[in-house]
C-alpha positions in Angstrom: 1.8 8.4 18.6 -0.3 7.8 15.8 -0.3 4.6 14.0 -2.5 4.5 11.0 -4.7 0.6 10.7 -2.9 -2.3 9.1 -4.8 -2.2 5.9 -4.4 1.2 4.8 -0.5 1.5 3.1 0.2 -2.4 2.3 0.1 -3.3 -1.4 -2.4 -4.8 -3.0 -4.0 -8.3 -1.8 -5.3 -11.4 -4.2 -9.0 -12.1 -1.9 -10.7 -8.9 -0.6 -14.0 -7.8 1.3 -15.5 -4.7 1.4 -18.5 -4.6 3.9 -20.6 -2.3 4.3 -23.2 -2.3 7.8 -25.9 0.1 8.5 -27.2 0.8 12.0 -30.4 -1.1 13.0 -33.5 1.8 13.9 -34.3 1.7 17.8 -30.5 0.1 19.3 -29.0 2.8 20.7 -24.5 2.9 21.1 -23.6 1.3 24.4 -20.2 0.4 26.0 -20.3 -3.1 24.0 -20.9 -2.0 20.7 -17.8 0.3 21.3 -15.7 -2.3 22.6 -16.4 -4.4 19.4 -15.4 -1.8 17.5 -12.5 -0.7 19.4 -10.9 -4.2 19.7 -11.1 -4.8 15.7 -7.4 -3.3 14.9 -5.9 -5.8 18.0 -7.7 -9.2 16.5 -6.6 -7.8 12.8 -3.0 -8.1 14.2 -3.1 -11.2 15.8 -4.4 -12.5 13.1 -1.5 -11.2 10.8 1.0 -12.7 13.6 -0.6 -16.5 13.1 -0.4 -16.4 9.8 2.7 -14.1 8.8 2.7 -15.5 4.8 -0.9 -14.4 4.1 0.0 -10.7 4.5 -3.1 -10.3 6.5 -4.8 -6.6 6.8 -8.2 -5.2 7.7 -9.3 -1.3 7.9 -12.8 -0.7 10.1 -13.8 3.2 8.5 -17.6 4.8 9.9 -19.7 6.9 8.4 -20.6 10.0 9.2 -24.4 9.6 10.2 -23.2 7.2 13.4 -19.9 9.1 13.9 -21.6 10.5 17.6 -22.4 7.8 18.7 -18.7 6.9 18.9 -16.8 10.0 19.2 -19.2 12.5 20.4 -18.8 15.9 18.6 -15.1 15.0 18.3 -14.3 15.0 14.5 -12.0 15.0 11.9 -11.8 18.8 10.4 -12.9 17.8 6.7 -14.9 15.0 7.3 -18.7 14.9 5.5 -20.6 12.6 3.6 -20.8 11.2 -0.2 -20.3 14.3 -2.8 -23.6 15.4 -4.3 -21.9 16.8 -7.7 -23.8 19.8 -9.5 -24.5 19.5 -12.7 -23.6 15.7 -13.5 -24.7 14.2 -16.2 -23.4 10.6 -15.0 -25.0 9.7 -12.0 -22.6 9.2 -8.5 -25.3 7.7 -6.0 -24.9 8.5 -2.6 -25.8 5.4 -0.6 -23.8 5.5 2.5 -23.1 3.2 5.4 -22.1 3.2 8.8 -19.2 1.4 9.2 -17.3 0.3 6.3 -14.9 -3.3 6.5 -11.9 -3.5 4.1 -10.4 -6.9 4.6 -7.3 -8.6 2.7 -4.5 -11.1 2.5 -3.5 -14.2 0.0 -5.9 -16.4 1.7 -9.6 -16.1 1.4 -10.5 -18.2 4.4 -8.9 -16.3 6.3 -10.2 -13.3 5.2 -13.6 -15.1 5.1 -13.7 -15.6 8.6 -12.3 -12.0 9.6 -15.9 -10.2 8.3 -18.1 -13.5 9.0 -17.0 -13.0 12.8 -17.1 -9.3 12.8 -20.9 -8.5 11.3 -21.9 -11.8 13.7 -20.6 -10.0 16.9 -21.8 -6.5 15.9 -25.6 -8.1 14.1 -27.3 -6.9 17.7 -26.6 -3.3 16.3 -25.7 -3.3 12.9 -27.1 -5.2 9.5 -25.0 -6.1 6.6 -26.2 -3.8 3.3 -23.2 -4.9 0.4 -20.8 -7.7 0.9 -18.4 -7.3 -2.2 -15.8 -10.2 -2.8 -13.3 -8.8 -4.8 -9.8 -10.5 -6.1 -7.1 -10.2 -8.5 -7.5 -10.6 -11.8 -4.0 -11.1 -14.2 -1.5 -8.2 -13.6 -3.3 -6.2 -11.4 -5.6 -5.9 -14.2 -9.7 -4.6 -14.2 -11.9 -6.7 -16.1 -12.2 -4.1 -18.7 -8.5 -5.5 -19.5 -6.2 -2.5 -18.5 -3.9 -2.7 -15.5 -5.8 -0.8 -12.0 -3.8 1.7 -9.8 -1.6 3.3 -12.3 -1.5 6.7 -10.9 -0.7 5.5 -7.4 1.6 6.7 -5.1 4.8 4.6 -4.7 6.8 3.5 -1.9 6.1 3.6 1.7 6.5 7.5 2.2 5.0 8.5 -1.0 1.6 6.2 0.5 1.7 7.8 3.4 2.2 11.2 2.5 -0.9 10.5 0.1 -3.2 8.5 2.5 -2.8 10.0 5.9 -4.0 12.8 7.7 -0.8 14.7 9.5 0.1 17.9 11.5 -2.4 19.6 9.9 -5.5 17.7 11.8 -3.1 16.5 14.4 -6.1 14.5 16.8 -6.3 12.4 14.0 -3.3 11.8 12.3 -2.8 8.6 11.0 -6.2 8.2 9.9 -7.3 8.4 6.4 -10.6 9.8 4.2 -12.0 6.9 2.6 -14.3 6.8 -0.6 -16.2 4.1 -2.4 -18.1 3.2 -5.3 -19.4 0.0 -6.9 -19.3 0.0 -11.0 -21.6 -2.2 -12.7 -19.2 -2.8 -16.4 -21.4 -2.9 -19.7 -19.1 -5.8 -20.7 -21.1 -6.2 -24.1 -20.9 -3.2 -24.6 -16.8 -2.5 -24.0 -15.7 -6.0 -25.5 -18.0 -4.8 -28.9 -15.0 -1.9 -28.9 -12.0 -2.3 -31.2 -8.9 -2.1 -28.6 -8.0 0.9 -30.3 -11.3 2.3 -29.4 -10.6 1.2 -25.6 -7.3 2.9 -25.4 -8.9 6.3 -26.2 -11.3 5.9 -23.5 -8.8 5.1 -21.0 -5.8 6.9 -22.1 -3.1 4.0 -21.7 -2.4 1.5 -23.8 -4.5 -2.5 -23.1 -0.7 -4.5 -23.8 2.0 -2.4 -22.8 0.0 -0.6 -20.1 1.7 3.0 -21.5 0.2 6.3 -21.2 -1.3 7.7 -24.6 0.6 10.7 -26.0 -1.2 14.5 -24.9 -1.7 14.1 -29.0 -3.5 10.9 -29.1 -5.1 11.1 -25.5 -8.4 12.7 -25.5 -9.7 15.2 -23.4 -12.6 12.5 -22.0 -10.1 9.7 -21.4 -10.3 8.7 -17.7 -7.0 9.3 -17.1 -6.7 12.7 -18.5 -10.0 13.7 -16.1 -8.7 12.1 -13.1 -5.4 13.2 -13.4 -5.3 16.8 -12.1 -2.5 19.0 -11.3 -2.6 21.9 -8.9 0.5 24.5 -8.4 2.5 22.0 -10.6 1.9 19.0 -8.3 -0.2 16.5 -9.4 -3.3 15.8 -6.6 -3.0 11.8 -5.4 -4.8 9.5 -3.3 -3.8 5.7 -2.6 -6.5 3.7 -4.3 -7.7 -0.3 -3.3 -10.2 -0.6 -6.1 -10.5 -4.5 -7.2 -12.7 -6.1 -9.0 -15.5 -8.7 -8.9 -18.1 -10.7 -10.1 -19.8 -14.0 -11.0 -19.4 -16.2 -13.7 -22.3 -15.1 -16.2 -23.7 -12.6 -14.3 -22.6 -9.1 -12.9 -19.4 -7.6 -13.2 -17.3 -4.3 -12.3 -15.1 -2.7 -9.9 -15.3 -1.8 -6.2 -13.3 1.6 -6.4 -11.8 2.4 -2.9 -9.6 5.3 -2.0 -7.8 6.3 1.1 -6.7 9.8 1.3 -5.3 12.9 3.5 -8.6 15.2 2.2 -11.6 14.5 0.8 -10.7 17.1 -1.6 -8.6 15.0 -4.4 -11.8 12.2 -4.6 -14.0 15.0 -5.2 -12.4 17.4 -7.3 -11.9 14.0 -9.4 -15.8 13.1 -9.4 -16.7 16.0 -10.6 -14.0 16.0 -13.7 -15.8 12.0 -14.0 -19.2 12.9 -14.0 -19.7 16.9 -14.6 -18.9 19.0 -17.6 -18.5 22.1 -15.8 -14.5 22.2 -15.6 -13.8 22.1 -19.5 -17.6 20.8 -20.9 -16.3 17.1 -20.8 -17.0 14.5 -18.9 -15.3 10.8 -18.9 -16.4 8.6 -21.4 -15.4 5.4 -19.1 -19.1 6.3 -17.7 -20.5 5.4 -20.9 -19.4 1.5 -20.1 -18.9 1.1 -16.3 -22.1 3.3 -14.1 -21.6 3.7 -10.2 -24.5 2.2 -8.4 -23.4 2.6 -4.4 -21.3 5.9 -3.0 -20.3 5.8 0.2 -17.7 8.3 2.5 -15.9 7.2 5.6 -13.0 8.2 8.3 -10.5 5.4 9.1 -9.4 6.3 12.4 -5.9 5.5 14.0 -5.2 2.0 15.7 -4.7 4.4 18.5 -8.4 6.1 18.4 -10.1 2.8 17.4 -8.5 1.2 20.4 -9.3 3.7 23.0 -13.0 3.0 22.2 -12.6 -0.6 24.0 -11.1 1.4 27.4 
């Protein structure tokens, strides 16, 4: 039996954290470290059981660098690191992490407390690099205005089918490909734009939250270069992006995606950031840049917990 973790399928939360911990140089893996680890998907659910109404949820993903040191030359078949895109002309850094926290629920203490306790137990062997609070702004909305998500899967089988590995990788079904990057919004810049301008680089309408016509969509509109469609199906992934920010100070969007491949994130990238498909690229880049990439494996419940044996 493979049971993906909590976090992954659930819709979207109000209060977020996405943590990201590197390993410290010279402290080697030991049986303790793993039993941290492996115990995170029990104390996500009993936290969930105490508190029923906050809709509770956390996902613990790793990197690929410190992937031996839990799992040996066990592996997922398509798992690497951050996509180094040829021929970009927006840049998608690769910065990486070890272990990667996704925690949410309508409570931010709670979730608060989740990633203070779980970077404090593991600070002998790991060191926090990004903390990034996110929440929920309006209707599911970015800061930018338009609503987040749009193209995502719906319903509980639709998620899965999208999210989780199956059959085809069947030691590690359940789990689930995870990307990230942190955009940094030029919010000068985008609010300077006439709304009519902002529909045309996002290919949906800011009120209604429609889809532009093929007519009146361009070709560099995010969603016509993240929308791809392969043997008439289109490619999807179940995103968790949210947004954040201070008061006066930076703002943008902590994209997150969970998916069955790392194929669809990439293949998407490089339609972002490349003009090698069609010679466009997306003109969202020219407002929002990527400062952090990062690519993770979210193991089963099952996996994870077997670390703590």
């Amino acid at each position: 039996m493979s049971t993906p973790q909590r976090g992954i399928l659930p819709e979207g939360s109000s209060h977020v954290i996405f943590l990201t911990l590197r390993r410290r140089l010279g402290r080697p893996a030991d049986a303790a470290m793993r039993t941290l680890i492996g115990q995170l998907p029990q104390h996500a659910e009993e936290v969930a059981a105490v508190y029923p109404e906050a809709r509770f949820s956390a996902v613990l993903a790793l990197g690929e660098h410190g992937w031996a040191d839990l799992f040996g030359d066990a592996r997922p078949a398509r798992f690497r690191g951050f996509p180094r895109i040829a021929g970009a002309i927006h840049p998608a850094p690769a910065t990486e992490g070890d272990l990667l926290l996704h925690v949410r629920a309508e409570r931010y203490d709670l979730v608060y407390e989740f990633a203070d306790r779980f970077a404090t137990s593991l600070q002998a062997w790991f060191e926090v690099v990004e903390s990034v609070t996110a929440f929920k702004y309006r209707e599911w909305r970015d800061l930018t205005g338009f609503v987040d998500g749009t193209e995502n899967p719906h319903g509980d089988d639709e998620r899965a089918e999208a999210a989780l590995v199956g059959d085809e990788d069947a030691a590690w079904a359940g789990g689930s490909y995870v990307h990230t990057q942190r955009y940094v919004h030029r919010m000068q810049q985008w609010n300077a734009l006439a709304v009519k301008q902002q529909e045309a680089v996002m290919g949906r309408t800011k009120a209604q939250d429609e889809e532009l016509s093929d007519e009146d969509k361009p070709l560099t509109a995010h969603i016509a270069r993240v929308v791809i469609e392969e043997d008439g199906k289109e490619l999807e992934m179940l995103r968790h992006s949210m947004p954040y920010g201070t008061p006066g100070g930076e703002k943008g969007l902590l994209f997150a995606s969970y998916c069955r491949t790392p194929d669809v994130f990439e293949k998407m990238l490089a339609r972002m950031v490349a003009p090698t498909s069609d010679g466009r690229v997306d003109h969202l880049l020219t407002y929002s840049r990527a400062v952090t990439g990062g690519a993770f494996f979210a193991p089963s419940r099952e996996v994870l917990q077997a670390l703590a044996a």
